[in-house]
FIKOLZA-1660 file (N, C-alpha, C; in steps of 0.1 Angstrom, whole numbers, plus 5000, padded with zeros to 4 digits):
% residues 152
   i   px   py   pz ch aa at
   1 3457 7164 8755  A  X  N
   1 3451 7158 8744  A  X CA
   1 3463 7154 8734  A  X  C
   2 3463 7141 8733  A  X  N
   2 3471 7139 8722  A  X CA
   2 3470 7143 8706  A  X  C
   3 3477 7144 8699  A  X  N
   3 3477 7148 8682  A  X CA
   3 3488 7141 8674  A  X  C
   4 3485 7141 8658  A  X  N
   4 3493 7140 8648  A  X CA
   4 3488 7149 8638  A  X  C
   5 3499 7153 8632  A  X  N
   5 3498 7161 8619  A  X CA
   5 3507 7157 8606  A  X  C
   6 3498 7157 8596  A  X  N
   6 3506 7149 8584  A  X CA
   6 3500 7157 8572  A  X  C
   7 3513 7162 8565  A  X  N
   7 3508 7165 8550  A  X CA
   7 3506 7158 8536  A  X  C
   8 3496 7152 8535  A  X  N
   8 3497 7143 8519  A  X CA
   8 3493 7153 8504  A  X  C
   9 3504 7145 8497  A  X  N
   9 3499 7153 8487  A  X CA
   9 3499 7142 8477  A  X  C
  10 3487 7149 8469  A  X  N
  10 3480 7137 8460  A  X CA
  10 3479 7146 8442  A  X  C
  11 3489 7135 8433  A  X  N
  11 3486 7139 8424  A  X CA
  11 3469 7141 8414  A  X  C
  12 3463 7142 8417  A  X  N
  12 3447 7149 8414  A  X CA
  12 3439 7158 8419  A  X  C
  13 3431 7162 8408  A  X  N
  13 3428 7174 8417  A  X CA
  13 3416 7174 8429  A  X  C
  14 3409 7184 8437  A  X  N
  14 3406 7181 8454  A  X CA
  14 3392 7177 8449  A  X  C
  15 3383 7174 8440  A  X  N
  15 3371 7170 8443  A  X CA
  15 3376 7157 8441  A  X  C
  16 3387 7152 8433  A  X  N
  16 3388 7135 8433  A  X CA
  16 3395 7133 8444  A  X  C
  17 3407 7138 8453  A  X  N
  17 3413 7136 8464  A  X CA
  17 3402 7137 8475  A  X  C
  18 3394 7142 8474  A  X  N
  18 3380 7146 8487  A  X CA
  18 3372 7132 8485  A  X  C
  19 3369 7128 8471  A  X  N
  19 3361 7118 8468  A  X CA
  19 3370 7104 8475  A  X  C
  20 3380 7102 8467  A  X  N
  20 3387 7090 8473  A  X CA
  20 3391 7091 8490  A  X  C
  21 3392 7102 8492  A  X  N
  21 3392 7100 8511  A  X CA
  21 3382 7098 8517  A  X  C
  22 3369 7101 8509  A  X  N
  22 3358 7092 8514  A  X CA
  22 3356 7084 8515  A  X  C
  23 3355 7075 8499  A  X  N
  23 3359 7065 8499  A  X CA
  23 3368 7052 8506  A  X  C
  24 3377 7056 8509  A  X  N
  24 3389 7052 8518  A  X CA
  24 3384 7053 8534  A  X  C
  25 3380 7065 8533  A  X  N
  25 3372 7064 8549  A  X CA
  25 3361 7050 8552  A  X  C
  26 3355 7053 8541  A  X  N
  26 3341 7041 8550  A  X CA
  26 3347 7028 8544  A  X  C
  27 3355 7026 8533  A  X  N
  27 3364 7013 8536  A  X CA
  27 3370 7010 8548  A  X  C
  28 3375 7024 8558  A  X  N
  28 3379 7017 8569  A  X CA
  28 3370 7018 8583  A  X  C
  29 3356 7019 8579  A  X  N
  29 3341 7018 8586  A  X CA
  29 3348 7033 8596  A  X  C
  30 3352 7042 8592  A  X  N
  30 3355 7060 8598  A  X CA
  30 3334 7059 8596  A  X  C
  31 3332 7069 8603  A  X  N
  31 3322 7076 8604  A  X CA
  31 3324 7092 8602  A  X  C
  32 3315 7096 8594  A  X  N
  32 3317 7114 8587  A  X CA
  32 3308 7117 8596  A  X  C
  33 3313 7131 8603  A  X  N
  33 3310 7137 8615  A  X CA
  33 3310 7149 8610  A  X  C
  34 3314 7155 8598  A  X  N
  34 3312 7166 8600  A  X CA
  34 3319 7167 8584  A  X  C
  35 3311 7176 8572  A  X  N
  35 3319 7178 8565  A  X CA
  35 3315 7192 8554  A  X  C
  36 3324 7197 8544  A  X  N
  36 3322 7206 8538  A  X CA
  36 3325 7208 8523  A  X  C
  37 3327 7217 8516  A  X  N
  37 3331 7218 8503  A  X CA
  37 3351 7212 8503  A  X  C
  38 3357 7214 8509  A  X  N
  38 3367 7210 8512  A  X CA
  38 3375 7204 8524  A  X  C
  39 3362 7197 8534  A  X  N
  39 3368 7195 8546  A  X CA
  39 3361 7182 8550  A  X  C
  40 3370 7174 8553  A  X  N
  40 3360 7159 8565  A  X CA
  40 3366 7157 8574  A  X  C
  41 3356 7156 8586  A  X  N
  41 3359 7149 8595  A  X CA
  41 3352 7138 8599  A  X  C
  42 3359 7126 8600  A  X  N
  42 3361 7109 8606  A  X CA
  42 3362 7109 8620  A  X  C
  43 3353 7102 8627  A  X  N
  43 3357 7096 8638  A  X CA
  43 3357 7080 8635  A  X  C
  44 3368 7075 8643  A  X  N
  44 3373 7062 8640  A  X CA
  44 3366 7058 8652  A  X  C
  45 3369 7039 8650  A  X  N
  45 3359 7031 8659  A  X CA
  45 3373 7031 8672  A  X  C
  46 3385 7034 8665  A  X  N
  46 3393 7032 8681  A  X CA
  46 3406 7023 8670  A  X  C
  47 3416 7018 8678  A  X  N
  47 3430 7009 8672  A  X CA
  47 3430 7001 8682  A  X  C
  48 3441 6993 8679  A  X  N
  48 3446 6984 8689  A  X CA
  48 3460 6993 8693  A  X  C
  49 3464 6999 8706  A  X  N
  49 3476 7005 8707  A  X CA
  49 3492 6988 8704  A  X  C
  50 3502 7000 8697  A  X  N
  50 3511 6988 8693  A  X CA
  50 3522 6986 8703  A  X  C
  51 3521 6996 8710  A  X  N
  51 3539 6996 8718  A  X CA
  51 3534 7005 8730  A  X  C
  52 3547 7005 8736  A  X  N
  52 3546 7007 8749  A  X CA
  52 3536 6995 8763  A  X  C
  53 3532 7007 8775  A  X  N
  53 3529 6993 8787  A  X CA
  53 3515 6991 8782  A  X  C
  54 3506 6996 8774  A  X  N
  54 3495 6996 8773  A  X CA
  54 3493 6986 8757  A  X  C
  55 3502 6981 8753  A  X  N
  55 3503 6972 8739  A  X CA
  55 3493 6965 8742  A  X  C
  56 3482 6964 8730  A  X  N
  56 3475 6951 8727  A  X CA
  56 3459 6960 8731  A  X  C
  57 3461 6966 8742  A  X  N
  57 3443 6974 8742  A  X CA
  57 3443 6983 8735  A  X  C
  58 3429 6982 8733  A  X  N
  58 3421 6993 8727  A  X CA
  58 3424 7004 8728  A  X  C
  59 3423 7014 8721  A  X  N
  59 3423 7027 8723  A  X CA
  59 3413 7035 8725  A  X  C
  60 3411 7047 8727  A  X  N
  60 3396 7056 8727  A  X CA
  60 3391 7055 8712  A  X  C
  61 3379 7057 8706  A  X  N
  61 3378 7063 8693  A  X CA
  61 3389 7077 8693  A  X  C
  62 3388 7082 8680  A  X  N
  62 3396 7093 8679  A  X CA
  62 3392 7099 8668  A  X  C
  63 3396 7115 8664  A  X  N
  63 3389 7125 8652  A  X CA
  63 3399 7124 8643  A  X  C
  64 3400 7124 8631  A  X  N
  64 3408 7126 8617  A  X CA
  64 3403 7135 8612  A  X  C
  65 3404 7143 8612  A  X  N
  65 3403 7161 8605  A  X CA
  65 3410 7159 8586  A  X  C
  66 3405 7164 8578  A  X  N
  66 3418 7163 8563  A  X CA
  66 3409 7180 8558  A  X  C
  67 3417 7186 8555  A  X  N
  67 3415 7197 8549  A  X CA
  67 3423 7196 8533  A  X  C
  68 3413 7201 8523  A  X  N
  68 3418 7200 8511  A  X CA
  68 3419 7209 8504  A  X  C
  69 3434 7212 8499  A  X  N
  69 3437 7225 8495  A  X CA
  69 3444 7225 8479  A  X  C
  70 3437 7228 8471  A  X  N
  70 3445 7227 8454  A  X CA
  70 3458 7236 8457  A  X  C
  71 3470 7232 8452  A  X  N
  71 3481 7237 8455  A  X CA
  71 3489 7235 8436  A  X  C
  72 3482 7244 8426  A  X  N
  72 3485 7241 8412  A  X CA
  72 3479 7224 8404  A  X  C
  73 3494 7222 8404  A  X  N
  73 3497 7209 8399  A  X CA
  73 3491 7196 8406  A  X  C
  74 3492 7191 8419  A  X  N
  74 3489 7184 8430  A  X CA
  74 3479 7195 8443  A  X  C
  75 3471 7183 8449  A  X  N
  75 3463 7186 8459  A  X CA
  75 3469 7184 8471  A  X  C
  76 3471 7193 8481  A  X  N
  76 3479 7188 8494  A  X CA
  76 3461 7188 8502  A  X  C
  77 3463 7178 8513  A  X  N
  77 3456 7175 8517  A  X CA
  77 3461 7172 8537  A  X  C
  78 3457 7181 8541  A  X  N
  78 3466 7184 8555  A  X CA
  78 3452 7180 8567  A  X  C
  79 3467 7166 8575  A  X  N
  79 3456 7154 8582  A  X CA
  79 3458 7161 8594  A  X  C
  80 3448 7163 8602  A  X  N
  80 3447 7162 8619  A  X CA
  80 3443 7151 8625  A  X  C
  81 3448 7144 8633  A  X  N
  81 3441 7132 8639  A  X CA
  81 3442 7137 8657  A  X  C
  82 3434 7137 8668  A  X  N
  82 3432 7140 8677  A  X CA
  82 3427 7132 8686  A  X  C
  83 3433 7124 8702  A  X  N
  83 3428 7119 8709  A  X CA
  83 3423 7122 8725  A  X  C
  84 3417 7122 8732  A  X  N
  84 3413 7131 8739  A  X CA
  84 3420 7118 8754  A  X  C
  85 3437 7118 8752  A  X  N
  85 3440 7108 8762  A  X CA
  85 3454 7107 8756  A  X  C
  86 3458 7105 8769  A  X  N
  86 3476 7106 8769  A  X CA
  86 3482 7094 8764  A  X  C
  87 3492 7091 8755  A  X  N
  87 3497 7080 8753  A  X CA
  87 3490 7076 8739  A  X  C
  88 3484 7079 8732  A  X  N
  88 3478 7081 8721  A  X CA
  88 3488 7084 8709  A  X  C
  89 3497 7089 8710  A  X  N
  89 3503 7095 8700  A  X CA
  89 3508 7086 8689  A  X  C
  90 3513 7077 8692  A  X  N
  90 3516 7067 8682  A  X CA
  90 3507 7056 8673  A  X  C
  91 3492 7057 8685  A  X  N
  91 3481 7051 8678  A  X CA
  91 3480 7058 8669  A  X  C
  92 3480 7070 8667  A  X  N
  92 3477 7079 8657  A  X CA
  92 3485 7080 8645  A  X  C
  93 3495 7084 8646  A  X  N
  93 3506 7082 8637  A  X CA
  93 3501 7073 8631  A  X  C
  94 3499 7057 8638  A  X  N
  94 3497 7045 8631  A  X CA
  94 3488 7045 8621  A  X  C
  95 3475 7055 8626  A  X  N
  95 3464 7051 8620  A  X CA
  95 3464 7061 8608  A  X  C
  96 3470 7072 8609  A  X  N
  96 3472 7079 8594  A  X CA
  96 3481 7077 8589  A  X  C
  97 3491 7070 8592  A  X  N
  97 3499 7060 8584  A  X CA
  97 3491 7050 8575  A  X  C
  98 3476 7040 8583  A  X  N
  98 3474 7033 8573  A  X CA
  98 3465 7035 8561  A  X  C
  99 3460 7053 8573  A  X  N
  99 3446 7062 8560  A  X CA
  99 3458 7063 8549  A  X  C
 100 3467 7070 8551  A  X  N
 100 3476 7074 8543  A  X CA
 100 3482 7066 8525  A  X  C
 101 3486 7055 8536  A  X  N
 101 3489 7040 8525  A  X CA
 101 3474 7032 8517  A  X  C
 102 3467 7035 8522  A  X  N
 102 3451 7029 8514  A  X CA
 102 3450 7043 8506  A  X  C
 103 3453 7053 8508  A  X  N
 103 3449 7064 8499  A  X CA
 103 3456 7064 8489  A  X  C
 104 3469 7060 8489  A  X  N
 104 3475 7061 8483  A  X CA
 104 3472 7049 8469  A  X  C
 105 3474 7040 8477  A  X  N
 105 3468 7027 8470  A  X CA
 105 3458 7029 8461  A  X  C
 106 3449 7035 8467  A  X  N
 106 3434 7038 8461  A  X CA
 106 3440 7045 8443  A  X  C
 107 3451 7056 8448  A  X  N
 107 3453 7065 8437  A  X CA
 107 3457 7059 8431  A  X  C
 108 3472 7047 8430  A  X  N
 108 3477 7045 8423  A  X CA
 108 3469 7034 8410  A  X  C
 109 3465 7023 8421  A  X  N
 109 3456 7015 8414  A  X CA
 109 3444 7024 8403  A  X  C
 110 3446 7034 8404  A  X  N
 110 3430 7041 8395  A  X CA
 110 3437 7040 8380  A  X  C
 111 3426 7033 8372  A  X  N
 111 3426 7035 8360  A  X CA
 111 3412 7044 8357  A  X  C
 112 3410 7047 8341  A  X  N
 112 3400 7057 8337  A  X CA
 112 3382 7051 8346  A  X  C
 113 3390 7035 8340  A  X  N
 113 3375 7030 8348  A  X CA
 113 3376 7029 8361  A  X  C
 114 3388 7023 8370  A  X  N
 114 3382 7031 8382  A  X CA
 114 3380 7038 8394  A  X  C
 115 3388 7051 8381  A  X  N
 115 3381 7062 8390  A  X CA
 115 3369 7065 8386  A  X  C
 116 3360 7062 8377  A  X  N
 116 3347 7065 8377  A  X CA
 116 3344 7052 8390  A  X  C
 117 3347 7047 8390  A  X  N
 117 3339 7031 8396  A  X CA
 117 3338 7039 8416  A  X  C
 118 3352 7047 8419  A  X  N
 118 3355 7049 8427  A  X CA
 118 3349 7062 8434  A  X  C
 119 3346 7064 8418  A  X  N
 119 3336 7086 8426  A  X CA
 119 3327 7079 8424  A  X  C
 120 3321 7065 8414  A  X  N
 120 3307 7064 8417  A  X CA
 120 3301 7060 8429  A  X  C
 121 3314 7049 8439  A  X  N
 121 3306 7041 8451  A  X CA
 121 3304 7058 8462  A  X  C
 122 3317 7065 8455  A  X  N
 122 3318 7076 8466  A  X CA
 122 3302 7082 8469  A  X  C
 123 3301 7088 8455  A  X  N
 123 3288 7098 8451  A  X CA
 123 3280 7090 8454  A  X  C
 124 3277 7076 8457  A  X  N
 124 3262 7065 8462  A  X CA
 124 3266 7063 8479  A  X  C
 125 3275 7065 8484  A  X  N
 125 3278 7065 8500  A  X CA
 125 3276 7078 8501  A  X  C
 126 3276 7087 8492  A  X  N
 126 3272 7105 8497  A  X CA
 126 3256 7109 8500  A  X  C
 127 3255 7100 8486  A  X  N
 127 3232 7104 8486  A  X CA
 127 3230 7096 8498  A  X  C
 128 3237 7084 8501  A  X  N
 128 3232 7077 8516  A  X CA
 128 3235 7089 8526  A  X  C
 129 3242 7092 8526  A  X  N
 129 3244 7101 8538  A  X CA
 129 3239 7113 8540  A  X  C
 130 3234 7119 8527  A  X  N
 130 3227 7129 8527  A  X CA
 130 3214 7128 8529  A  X  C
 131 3205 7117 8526  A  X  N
 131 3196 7109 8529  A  X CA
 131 3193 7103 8544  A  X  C
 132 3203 7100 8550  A  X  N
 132 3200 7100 8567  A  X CA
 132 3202 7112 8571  A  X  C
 133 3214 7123 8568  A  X  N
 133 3209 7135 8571  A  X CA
 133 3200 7141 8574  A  X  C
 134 3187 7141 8557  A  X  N
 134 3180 7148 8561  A  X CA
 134 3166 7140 8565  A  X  C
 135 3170 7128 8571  A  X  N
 135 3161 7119 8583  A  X CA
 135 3150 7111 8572  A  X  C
 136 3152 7110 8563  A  X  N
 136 3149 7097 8553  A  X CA
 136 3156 7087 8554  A  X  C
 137 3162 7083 8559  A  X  N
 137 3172 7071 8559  A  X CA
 137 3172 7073 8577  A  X  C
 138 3167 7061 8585  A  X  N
 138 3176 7059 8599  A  X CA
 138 3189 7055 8595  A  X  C
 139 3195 7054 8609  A  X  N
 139 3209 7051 8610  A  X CA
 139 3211 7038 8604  A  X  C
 140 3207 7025 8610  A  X  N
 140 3205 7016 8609  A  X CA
 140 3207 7011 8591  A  X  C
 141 3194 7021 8585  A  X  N
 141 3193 7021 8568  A  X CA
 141 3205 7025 8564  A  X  C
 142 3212 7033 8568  A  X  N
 142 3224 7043 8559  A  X CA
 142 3236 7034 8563  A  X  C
 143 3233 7021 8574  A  X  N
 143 3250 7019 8575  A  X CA
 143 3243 7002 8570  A  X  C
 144 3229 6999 8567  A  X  N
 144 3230 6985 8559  A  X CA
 144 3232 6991 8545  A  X  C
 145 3229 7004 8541  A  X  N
 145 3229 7006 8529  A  X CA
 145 3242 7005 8526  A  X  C
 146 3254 7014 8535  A  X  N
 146 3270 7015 8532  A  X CA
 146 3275 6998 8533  A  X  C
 147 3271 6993 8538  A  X  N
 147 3278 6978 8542  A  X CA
 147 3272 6974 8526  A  X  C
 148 3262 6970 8518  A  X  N
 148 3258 6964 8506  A  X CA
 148 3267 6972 8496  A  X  C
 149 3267 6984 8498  A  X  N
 149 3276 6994 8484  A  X CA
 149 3290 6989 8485  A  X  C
 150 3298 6988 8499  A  X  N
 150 3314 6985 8498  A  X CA
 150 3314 6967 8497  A  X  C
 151 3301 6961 8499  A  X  N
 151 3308 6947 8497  A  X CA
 151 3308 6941 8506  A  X  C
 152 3304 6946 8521  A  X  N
 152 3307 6935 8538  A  X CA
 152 3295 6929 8538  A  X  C
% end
């Protein structure tokens, strides 16, 4: 099994670092597979691999693990990404390289308004989800619903 491991640390504290990597997730259409008071896990639709003999195809889907841990001043936020297939390794890197740079982005660009704007789409893609969860929403409803909230 291939892996990457990356530590980000985000100046805010972990319910807005949790909120914006949600956020950031279903901007990059991730699927939440599994999550907790301080933990998500994404499965991705898959990359295009960049290098090597295999350049240009698809990859497998793959897991993005982020555990969120207050560390004082700043939130460290420690990424696992995991493919169940050899030759993967740099897909990965790549692809939390680009979680990484939209997260960041996400932070920098936040002004007072929006980071409310940004925990709001969060907190309205969370009731969606908690809403198919608990089988009020089919699939179908929770991902036309996420597609109208982000804009596609």
């Amino acid at each position: 099994m291939g892996s990457y491991d990356e530590t980000i640390s985000m100046a805010c504290g972990p319910d807005e670092s949790l909120a914006l990597c949600r956020w950031v997730g279903a901007n990059m259409n991730y699927a939440i597979v599994k999550e907790g008071p301080r933990f998500l896990k994404f499965k991705t639709s898959g990359a295009v691999i960049t290098g090597g003999l295999l350049a240009g195809m698809p990859s497998k889907p793959f897991d993005i693990e982020l555990n969120v841990r207050d560390d004082g001043p700043s939130t460290l936020i420690a990424v696992h990404a995991g493919i169940a297939a050899l030759g993967g390794g740099g897909t990965l890197k790549e692809e939390v390289s680009r979680f990484k740079n939209q997260l960041m982005v996400a932070l920098q660009n936040q002004t007072s308004e929006t980071s409310v704007s940004v925990t709001t789409l969060a907190q309205e893609v969370e009731k969606l989800h908690d809403l198919h969860q608990r089988g009020v929403l089919t699939k179908e409803e929770f991902e036309a619903g996420k597609r109208k909230l982000l804009g596609l």
